[in-house]
PASEBA-1860 file (N, C-alpha, C; in nm, 3 decimals):
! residues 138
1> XXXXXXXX> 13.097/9.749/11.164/13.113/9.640/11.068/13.101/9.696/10.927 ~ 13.209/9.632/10.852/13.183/9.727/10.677/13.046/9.599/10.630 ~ 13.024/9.741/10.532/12.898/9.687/10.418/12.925/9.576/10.386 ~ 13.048/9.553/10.338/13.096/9.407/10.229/13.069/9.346/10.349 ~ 13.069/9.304/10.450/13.057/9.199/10.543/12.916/9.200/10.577 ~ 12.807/9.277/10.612/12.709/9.266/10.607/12.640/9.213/10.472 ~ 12.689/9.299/10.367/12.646/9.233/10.251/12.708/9.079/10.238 ~ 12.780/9.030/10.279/12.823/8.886/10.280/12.723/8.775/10.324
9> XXXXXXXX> 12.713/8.829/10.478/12.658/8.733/10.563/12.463/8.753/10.497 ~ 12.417/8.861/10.398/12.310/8.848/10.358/12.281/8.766/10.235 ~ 12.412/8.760/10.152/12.434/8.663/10.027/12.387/8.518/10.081 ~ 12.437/8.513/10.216/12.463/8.369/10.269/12.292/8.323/10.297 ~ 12.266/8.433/10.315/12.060/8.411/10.356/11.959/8.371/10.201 ~ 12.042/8.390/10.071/12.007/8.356/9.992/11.873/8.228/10.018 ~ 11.793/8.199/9.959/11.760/8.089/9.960/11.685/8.034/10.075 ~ 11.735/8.097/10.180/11.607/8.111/10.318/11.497/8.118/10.298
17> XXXXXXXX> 11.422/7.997/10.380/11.272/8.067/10.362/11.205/8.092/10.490 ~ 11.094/8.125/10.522/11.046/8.180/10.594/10.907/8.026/10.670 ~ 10.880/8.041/10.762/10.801/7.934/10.847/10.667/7.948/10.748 ~ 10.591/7.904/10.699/10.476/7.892/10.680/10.334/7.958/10.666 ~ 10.252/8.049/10.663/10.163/8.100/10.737/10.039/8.071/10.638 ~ 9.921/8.031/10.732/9.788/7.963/10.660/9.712/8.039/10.697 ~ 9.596/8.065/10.626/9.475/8.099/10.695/9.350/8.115/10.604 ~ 9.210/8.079/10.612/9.085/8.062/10.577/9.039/8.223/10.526
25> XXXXXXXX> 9.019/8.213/10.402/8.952/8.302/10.325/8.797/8.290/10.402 ~ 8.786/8.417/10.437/8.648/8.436/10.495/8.566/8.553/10.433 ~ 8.436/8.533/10.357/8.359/8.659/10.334/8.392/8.766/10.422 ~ 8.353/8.809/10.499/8.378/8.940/10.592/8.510/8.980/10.553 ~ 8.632/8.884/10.516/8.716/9.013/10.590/8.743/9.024/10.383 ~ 8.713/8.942/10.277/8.718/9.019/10.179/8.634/9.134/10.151 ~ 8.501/9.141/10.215/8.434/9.254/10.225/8.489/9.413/10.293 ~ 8.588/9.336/10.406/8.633/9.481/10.467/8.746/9.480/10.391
33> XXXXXXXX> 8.806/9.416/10.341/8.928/9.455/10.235/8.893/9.546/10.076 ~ 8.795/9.478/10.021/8.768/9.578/9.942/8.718/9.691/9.971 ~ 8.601/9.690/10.099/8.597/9.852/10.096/8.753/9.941/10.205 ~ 8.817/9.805/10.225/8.934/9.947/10.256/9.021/9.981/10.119 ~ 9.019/9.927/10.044/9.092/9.970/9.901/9.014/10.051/9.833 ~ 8.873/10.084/9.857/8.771/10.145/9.793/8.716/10.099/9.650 ~ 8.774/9.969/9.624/8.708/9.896/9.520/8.576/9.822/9.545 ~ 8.421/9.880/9.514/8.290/9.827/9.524/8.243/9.688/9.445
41> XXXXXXXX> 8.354/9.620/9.375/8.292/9.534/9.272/8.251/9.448/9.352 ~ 8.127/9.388/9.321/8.090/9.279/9.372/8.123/9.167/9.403 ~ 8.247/9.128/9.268/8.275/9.019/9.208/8.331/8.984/9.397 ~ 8.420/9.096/9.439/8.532/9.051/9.558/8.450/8.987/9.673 ~ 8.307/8.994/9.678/8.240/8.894/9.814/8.269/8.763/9.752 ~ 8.302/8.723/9.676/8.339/8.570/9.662/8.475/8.520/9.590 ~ 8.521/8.618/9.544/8.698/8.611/9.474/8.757/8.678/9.547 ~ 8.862/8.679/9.575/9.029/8.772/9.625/9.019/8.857/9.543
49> XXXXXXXX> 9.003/8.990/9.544/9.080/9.122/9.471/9.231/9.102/9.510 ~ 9.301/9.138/9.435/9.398/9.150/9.375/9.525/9.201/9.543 ~ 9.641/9.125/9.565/9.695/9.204/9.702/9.644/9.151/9.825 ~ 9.524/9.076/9.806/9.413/9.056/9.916/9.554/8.939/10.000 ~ 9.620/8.858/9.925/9.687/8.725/10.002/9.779/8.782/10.074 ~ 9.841/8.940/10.077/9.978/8.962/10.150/9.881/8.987/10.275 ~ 9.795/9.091/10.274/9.662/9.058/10.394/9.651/8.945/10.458 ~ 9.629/8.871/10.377/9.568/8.732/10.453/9.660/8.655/10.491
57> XXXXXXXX> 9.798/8.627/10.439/9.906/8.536/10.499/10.004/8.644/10.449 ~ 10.076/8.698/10.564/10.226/8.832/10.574/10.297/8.686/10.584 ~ 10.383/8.619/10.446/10.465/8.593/10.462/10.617/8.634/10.455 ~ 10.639/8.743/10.553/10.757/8.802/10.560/10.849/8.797/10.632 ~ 11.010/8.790/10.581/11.059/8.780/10.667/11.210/8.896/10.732 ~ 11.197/8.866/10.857/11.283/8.998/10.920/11.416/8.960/10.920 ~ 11.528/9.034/10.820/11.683/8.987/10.791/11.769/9.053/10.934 ~ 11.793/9.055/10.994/11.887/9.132/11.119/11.999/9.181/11.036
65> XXXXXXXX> 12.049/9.133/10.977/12.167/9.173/10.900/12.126/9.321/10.866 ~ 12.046/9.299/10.740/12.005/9.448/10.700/11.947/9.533/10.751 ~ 11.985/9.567/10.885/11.965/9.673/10.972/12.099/9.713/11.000 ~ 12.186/9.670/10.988/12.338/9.703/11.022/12.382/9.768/10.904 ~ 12.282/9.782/10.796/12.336/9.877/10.633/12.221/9.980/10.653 ~ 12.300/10.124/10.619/12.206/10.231/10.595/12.108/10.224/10.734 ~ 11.988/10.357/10.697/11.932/10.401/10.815/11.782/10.351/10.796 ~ 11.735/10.340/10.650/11.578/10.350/10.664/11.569/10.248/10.535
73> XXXXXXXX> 11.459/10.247/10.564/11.381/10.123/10.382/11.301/10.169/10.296 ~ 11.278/10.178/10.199/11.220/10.156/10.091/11.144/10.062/10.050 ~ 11.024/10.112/9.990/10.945/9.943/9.914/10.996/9.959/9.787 ~ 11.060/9.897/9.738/11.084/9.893/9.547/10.990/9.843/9.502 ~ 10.886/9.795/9.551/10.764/9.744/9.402/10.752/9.622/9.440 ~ 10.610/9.570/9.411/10.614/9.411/9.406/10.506/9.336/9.278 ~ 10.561/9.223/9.206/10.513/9.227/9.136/10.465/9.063/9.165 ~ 10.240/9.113/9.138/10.253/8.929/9.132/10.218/8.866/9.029
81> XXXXXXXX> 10.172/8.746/9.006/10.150/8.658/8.936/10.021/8.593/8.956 ~ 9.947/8.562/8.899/9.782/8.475/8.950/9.781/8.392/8.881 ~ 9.779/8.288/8.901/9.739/8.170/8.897/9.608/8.120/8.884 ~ 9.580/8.055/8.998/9.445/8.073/9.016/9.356/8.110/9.101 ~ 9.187/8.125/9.072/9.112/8.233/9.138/9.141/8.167/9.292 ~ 9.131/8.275/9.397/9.121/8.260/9.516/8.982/8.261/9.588 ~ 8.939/8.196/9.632/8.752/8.240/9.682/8.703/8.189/9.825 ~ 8.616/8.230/9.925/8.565/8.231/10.009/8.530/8.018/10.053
89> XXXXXXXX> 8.649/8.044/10.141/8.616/7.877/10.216/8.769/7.806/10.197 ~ 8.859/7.872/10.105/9.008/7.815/10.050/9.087/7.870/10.167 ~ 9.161/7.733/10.205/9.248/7.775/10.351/9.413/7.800/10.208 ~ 9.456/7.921/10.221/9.557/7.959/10.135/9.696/7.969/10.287 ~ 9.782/7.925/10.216/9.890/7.896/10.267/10.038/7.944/10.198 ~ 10.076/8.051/10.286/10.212/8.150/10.181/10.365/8.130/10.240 ~ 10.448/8.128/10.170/10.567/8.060/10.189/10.694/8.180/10.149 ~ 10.790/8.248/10.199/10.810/8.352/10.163/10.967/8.301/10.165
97> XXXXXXXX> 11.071/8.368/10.066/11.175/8.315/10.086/11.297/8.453/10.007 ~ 11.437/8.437/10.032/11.503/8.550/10.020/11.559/8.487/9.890 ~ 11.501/8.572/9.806/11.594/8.490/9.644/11.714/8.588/9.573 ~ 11.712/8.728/9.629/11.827/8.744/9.558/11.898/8.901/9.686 ~ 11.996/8.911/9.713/12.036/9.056/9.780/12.165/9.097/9.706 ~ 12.154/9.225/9.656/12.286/9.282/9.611/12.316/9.463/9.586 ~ 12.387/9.523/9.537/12.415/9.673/9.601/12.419/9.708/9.468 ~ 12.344/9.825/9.485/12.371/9.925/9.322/12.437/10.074/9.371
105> XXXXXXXX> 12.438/10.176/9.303/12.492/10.298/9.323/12.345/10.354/9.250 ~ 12.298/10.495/9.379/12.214/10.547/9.356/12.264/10.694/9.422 ~ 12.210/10.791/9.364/12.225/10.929/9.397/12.272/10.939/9.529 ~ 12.189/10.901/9.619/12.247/10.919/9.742/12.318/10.806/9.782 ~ 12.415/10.769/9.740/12.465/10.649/9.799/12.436/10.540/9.702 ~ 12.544/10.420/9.804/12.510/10.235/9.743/12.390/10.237/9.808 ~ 12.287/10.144/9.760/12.177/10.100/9.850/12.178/9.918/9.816 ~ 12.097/9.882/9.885/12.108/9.742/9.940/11.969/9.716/9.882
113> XXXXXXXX> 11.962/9.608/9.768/11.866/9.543/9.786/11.847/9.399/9.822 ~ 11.708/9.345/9.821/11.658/9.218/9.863/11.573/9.177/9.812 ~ 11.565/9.111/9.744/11.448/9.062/9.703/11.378/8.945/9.749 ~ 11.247/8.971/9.785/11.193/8.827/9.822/11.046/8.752/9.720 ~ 11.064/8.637/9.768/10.907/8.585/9.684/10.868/8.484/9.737 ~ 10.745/8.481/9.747/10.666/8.430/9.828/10.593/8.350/9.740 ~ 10.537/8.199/9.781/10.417/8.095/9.674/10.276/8.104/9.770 ~ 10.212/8.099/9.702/10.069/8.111/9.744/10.013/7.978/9.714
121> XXXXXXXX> 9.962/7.880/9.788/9.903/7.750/9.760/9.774/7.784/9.857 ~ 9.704/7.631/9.788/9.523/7.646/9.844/9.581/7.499/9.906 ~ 9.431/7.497/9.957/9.443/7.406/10.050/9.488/7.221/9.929 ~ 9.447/7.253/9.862/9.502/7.119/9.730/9.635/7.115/9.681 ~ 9.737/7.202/9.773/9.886/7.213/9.690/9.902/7.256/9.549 ~ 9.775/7.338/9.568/9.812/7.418/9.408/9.864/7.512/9.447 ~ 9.929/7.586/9.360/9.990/7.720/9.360/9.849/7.873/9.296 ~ 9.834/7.924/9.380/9.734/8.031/9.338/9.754/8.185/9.278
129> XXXXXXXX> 9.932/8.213/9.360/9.996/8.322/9.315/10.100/8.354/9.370 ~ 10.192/8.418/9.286/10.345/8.421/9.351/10.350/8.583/9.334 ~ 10.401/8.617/9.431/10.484/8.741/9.454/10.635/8.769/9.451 ~ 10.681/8.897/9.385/10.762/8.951/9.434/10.790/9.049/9.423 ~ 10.894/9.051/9.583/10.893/9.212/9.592/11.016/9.258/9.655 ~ 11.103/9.384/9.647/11.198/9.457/9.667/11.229/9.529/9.784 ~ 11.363/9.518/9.839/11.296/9.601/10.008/11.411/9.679/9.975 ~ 11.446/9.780/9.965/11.542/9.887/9.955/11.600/9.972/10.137
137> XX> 11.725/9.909/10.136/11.791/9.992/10.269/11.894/10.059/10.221 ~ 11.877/10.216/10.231/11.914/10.307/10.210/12.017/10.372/10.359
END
């Protein structure tokens, strides 16, 4: 199958989002999260350090398409946004969706990107922090 047709049917995924995923901020596991990042601050037994929500709700999602381009992936970067603080007892709920895919020319080749972004809400339908981030198939 050519690129342009894979790249087609991924244009068409634009705007997709991904099912839901919730789950309860619990002391312990921000404790084992900061010491697996090796950050000691205290502050994190009762706030989210920073990254802590892709941990806690992987709202990601798997394109089939873009396995039919190139051989392997890349992370291009992800950049988030905070809102507001996240803390111990907030059931956070992440929503992940495909907002943009398109092809550049890079040394070795076209490569394929994707971009996705994800909303972070608490259990009150606030928004707490948005992500995004780049998946590179090379």
């Amino acid at each position: 199958m050519a690129a342009t047709d894979v790249l087609d049917r991924l244009r068409g995924r634009i705007g997709t989002t991904a099912p839901p995923v919730s789950a309860v901020v619990e002391a312990g596991h921000l404790k084992r999260f900061a010491e697996a990042i090796g950050d000691p601050n205290p502050r994190w037994l009762e706030e989210a350090p920073p990254t802590f929500l892709v941990a806690l709700v992987p709202a990601s999602m798997h394109l089939a398409e873009a396995e039919e381009y190139g051989k392997g992936w890349l992370n291009g970067g992800n950049r988030f946004e905070y809102i507001e603080p996240v803390k111990v007892g907030d059931r956070i709920t992440g929503t992940g969706r495909v907002a943009d895919v398109y092809e550049k020319a890079g040394s070795s080749g076209t490569l394929l990107f994707i971009i996705f972004e994800t909303e972070y809400v608490n259990q009150h339908g606030r928004p707490v922090a948005r992500l995004r981030g780049t998946a590179i198939r090379r």
